[in-house]
Structure formats: structure tokens, C-alpha cells
C-alpha positions in Angstrom: -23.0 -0.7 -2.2 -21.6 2.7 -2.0 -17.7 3.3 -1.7 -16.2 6.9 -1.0 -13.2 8.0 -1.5 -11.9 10.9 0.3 -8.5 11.9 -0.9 -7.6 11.4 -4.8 -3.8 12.1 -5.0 -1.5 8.9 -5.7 -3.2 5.9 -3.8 -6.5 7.2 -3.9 -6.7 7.9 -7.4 -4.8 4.3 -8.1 -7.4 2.8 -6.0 -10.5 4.4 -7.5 -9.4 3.7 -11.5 -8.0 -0.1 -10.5 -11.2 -1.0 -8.7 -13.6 0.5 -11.9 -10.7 -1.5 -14.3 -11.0 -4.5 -12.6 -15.2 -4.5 -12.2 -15.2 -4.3 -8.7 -17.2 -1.2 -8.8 -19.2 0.6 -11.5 -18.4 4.6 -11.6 -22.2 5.4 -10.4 -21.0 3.3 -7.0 -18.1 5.9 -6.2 -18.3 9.1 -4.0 -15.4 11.5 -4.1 -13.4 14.7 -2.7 -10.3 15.8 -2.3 -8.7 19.4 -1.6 -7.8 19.3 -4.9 -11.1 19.7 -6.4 -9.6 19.4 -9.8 -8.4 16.1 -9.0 -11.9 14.5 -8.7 -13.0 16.4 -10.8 -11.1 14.7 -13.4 -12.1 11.6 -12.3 -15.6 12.1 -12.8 -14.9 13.1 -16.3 -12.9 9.5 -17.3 -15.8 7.7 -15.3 -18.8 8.8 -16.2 -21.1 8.4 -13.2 -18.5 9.2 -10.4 -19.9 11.9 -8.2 -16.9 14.5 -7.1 -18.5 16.2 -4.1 -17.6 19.2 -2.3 -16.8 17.6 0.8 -15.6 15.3 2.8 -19.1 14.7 5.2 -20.6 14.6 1.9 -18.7 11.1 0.9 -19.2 10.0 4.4 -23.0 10.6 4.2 -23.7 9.1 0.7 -21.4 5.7 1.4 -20.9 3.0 2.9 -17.8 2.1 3.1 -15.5 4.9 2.5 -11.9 5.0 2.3 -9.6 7.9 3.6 -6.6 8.2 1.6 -5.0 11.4 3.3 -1.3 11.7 4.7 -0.9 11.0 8.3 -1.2 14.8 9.7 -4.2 15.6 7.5 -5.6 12.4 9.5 -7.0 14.3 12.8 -9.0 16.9 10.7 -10.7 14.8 8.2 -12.4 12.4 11.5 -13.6 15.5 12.9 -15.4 16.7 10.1 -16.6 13.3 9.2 -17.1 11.2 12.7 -20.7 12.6 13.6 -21.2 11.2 10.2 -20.8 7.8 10.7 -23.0 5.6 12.0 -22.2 2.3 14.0 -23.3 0.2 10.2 -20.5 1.9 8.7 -17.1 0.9 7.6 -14.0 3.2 7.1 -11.1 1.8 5.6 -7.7 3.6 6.6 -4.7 3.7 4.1 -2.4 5.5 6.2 -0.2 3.4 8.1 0.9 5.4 11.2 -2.8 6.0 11.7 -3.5 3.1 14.3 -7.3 1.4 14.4 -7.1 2.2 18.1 -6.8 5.8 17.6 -9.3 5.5 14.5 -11.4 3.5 17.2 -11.2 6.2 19.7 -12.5 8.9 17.4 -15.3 6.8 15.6 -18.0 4.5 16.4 -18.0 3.0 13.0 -16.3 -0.1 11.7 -12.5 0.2 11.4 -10.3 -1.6 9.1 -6.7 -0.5 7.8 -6.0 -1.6 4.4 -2.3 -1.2 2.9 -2.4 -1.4 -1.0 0.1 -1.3 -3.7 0.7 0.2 -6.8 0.7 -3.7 -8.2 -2.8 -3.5 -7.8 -3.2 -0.8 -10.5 -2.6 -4.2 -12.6 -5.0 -6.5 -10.2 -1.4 -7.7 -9.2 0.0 -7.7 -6.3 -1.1 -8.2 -2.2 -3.2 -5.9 -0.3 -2.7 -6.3 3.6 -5.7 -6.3 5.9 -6.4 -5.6 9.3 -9.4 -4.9 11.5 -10.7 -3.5 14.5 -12.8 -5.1 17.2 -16.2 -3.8 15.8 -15.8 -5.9 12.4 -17.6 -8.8 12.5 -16.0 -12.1 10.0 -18.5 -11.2 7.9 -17.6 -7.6 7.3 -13.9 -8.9 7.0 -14.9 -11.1 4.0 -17.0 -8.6 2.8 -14.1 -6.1 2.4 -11.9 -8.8 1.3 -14.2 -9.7 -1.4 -13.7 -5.9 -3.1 -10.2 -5.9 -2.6 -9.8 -9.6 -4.5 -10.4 -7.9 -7.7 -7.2 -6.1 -6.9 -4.6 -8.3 -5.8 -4.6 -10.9 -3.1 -5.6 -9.3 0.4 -3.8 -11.0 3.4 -4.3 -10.5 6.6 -1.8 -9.6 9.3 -1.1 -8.2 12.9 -1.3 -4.2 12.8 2.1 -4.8 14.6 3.6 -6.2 11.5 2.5 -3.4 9.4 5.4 -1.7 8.8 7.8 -4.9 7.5 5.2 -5.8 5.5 4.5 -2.4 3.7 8.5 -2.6 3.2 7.8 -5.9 0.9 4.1 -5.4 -0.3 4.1 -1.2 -0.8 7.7 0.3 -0.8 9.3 -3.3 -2.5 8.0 -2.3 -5.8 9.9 1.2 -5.9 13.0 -1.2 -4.3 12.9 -3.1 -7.1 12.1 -0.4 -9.8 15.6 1.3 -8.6 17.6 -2.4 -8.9 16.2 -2.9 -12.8 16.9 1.2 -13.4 20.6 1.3 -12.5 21.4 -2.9 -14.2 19.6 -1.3 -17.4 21.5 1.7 -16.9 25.0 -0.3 -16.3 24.3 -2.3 -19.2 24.1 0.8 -21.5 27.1 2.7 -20.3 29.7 -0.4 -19.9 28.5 -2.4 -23.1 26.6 -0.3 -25.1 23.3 -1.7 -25.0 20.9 0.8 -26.5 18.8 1.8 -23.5 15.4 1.1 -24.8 16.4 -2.3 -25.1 18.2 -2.6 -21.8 14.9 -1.4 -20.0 13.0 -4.0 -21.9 14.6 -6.5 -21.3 15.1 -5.8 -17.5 11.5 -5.3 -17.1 10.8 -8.6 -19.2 13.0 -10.9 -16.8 11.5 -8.9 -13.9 7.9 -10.1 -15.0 9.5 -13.7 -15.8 11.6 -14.1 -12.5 7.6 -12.7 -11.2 6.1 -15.6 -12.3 8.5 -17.8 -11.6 8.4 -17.1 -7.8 4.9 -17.7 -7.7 3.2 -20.3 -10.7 6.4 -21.3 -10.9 6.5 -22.6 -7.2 10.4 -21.7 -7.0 11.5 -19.7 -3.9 13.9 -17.2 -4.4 17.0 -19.7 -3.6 16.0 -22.2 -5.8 16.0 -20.0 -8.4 19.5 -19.0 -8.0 20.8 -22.2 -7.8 19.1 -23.0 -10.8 20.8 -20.6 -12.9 24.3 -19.9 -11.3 26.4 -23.0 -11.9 28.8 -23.4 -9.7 32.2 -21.5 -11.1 29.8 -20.1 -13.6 29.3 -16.1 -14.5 26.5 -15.9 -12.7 27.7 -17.8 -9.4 30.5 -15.2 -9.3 28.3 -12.1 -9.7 26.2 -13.2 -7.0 29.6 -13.9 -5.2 30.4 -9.9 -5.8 26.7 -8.6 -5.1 26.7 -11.0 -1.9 29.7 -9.1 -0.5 28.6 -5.5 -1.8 25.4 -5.4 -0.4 26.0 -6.8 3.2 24.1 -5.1 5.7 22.0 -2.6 3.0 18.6 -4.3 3.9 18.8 -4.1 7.2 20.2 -0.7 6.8 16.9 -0.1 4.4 14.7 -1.3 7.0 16.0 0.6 9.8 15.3 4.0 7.6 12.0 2.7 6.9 11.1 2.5 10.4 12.7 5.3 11.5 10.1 7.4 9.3 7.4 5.4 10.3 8.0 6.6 14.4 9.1 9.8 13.4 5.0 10.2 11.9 3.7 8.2 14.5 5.5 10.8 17.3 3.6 13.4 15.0 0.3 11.9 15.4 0.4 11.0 19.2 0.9 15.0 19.6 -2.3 15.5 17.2 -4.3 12.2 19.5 -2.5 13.6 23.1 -5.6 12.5 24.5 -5.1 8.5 24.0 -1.8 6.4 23.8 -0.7 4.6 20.6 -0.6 1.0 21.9 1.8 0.2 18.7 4.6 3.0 19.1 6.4 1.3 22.8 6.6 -2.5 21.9 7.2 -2.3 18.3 9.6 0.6 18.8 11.5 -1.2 21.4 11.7 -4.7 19.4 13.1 -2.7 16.3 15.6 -1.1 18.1 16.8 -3.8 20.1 17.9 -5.6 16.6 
């Protein structure tokens, strides 16, 4: 099996050095090309055997399955160079979640499916959310599925849902990341915790409370009332964050989604020529929350 890769940057790069890291793929499996030549380039060099090509028909020619990791306006372009490329065998694997399978569908006569990863799986960690258009058959789902377990758990959802669970899966880890920053940072300025060792130990509980969540078989409210006793420090901190934070995750989510239409807007100008069946339900249900 051939995989390609076209686009290198942040997810596409991740992708490419978890999936040789984990064994998924051997180097001499992976076709590549980006606009940034260098950035390939660069690859090839840390994995010996990765062929960084000089463009983006060339990955679709040479693979079979290939992955476009682009940002949602570079979308358009990229199928019109490839999509005379692609045979009906053939599986391309989106990234991009405004992209919809339908327009994909419309522009292709390949396989579709729309894969959502995480920077967990840099780590094998982490879920990978899955979903496929009408031409994939259960046994090109699996098939997929089966590359992606090296990574992280894939799970598969409606392309409706998308957005929520990129918010958990994709975005949550940067979420997090700016809660442990700012408690490590409080501890250092208010007690005088040296900062190395407030950033250790906030990333140590994060990887415990981790673990805790998921071999542990605790859900997040069992876990709290495990630790904060009633009248305890903890109980009363919760008490405070309870109150301070009312409304900010919905508040979070509504900025998330507000993005997420604004590029979708973008792309039905680009794909004038079809209607994005996600944009008027999902829009309206979000709003009308």
C-alpha cells in the first residue's frame, strides 16, 4: 500500500512522522509534496525512503490512498489538479473540516472519507474521528481504520457532528494546554513555586487525571467527588471555578462554530456550482441554542 501526502505543514507533517513512529507505514510507503518544497524535503531526509515529489498529481498517481492536508481555500485548486488523477479504486482522505464529502464527492469519482486527527496522535494517543462517503464500501472503512489504529482510537461519527467533536478530540488539547499554562503560572507568581517545577507537575497530574478518565473507568464527576471533600479546599475551589466560568464553554463553542461557517461561507463561493447540504441544518440548530 501506497499513502500520499499532499500538504506537510502542521497536521500533515504530524501525520506522516506519527504513522512511520508508530509502524503503520515504512518511509519507502510515503509519497509527498507541499508548496513548501523544503518542507518535504526535510522529511525525506529524517525518513530515508520517503519520496518528496514535485507535485501534487504526482502523489495522486503513485498512491493509493492519499491524504490532502491543505487549508480550506487551498481545497478547490488542489482537486482540480489532482481529480483526472484518481480513479474510481482510489481513496482520498480529507483533513479539512469545512471541506464536506459531498462537495469532495461532487468533484471526484474516487473514494471519500474525512478524517479529523489530533496532535495526541503524535504519541499514538488520542481519537481520530472518521467519516465516509457513499462510495466506501465496510471494507474500505476498516481498511482505513486499521492505519489510523496505530495512531489513536478512530471513531466514527455523523459529518454533522464534526465540528463539536473536533472541539473535544482536535482543539481540546490546546483548551487544555492553556488551563495547565496559566494554574502553573498562578502557582509561580502567588506562592513562589519555581516554574519548572510548577509545569511538571501540572503536566504530571494532567497525564494521571488522563489515565484516570479512561483505565481508570472514573468519569469526570466521580473524580471530583473523590477528591473534594465536602467543606474541603478543593470542594471550595471548585465552588469558585463553578461560579467564574459560567457560560465560558458555551461561549467557547459558539466561537468555534462561528469560524467553522464563516470558512464554510468561503468555500460554497469557491463550489457555487453545488450546495453544502451541512451549512442550513447545522447552522440553524447551533444558532437556535
Amino acid at each position: 500500500m501506497n499513502v500520499g501526502f499532499i500538504g506537510t505543514g502542521s497536521m500533515g507533517g504530524l501525520l506522516i512522522e506519527a504513522f512511520v513512529h508508530s509502524g503503520a507505514l515504512r518511509p519507502d510507503q510515503i509519497t509527498a509534496h507541499s508548496r513548501t518544497r523544503s518542507k518535504t524535503d526535510a522529511l525525506a531526509s529524517n525518513y530515508p525512503g520517503l519520496q518528496s515529489v514535485e507535485s501534487n498529481g504526482q502523489v495522486a498517481q503513485i498512491s493509493d490512498i492519499i491524504f490532502i492536508c491543505v487549508k480550506p481555500m487551498e481545497f478547490k485548486p488542489v482537486l482540480e489538479e489532482i481529480g483526472e488523477l484518481l480513479p474510481a479504486h482510489k481513496l482520498v482522505v480529507s483533513i479539512t473540516s469545512p471541506v464536506s464529502i459531498t462537495q469532495l464527492e461532487d468533484k471526484l469519482d474516487c473514494k471519500i472519507a474525512k478524517v479529523i486527527p489530533s496532535i495526541t496522535n503524535r504519541l499514538s494517543n488520542g481519537t481520530t474521528l472518521c467519516m465516509y462517503g457513499e462510495r466506501m464500501s465496510e471494507a474500505d472503512k476498516q481498511q482505513l481504520e486499521q492505519l489510523l489504529e496505530y495512531i489513536g482510537k478512530p471513531l466514527r461519527i455523523s459529518e454533522h457532528h464534526v465540528r463539536i467533536a473536533s472541539d473535544l478530540s482536535s482543539c481540546g488539547p490546546a483548551f487544555l494546554a492553556y488551563f495547565l499554562e496559566k494554574l502553573a503560572e498562578a502557582a509561580s507568581e502567588q506562592a513562589g513555586l519555581p516554574r519548572e517545577q510548577a509545569d511538571e507537575l501540572v503536566a504530571q497530574m494532567a497525564l494521571g487525571t488522563g489515565r484516570l478518565l479512561t483505565d481508570g473507568g472514573m468519569s469526570a464527576q466521580q473524580l471530583q467527588a473523590r477528591v473534594a471533600v465536602p467543606g474541603g479546599i478543593t470542594a471550595e475551589a471548585l465552588r469558585m471555578l463553578a461560579g467564574e466560568l459560567d457560560g465560558v464553554f458555551q461561549r467557547l463553542i459558539h466561537i468555534t462554530h462561528a469560524k467553522y461557517y464563516e470558512d464554510i461561507d468561503k468555500l460554497k463561493m469557491q463550489f457555487a456550482d453545488q450546495e453544502d447540504e451541512l451549512s442550513p441544518p447545522s447552522r440553524q440548530n447551533w444558532q437556535d441554542r
